[in-house]
C-alpha positions, 0 to 999 in steps of 0.5 A, spaced: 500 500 500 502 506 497 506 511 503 505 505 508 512 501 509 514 495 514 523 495 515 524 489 520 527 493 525 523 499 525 518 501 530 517 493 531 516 491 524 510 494 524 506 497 519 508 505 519 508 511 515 513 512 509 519 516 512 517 516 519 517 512 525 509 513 526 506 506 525 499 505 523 497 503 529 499 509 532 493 513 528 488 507 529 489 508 538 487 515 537 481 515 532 479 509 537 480 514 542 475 520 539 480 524 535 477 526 528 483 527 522 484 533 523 486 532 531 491 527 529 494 532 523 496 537 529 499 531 533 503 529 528 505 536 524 510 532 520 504 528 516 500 530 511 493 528 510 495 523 505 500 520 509 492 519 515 488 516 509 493 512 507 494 509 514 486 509 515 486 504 508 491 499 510 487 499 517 481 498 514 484 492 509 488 490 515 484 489 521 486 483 524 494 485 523 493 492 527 489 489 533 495 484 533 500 490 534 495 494 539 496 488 544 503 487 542 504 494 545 499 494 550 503 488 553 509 490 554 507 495 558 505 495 565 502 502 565 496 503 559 500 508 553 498 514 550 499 515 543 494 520 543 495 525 548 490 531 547 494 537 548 
């Protein structure tokens, strides 16, 4: 999928934005948490709003691998993670 990359050593292997260490995962734990695009744009000021619909696509087709890498995160930590912080 076009602007959505997997590097073996980068953020975990994880789906992530081209050029960037923001995986998708990242985008879906804030649109699940409320936050609408534009909210996640001003969070993350160095994508763009191509970089956000081509993580909402690859989210979209690929459910199952995204919910996978939420509870790798989730369970590697003992106190809940905040992607999304509202500022």
């Amino acid at each position: 999928m076009s602007g959505i990359v997997k590097t073996p050593g980068v953020v975990g292997g994880c789906a992530r934005i081209d050029n960037t260490r923001i995986a998708v995962w990242v985008l879906v734990a804030c649109w699940r948490e409320g936050l609408n695009d534009a909210e996640v744009l001003r969070l993350y000021p160095t994508l763009s709003p191509e970089d956000v619909a081509a993580a909402r696509s690859y989210a979209e087709a690929h459910p199952g691998e995204i919910d996978r890498d939420l509870q790798d995160i989730a369970g590697e930590y003992e106190e809940p993670i905040e992607p999304c912080p509202r500022s």
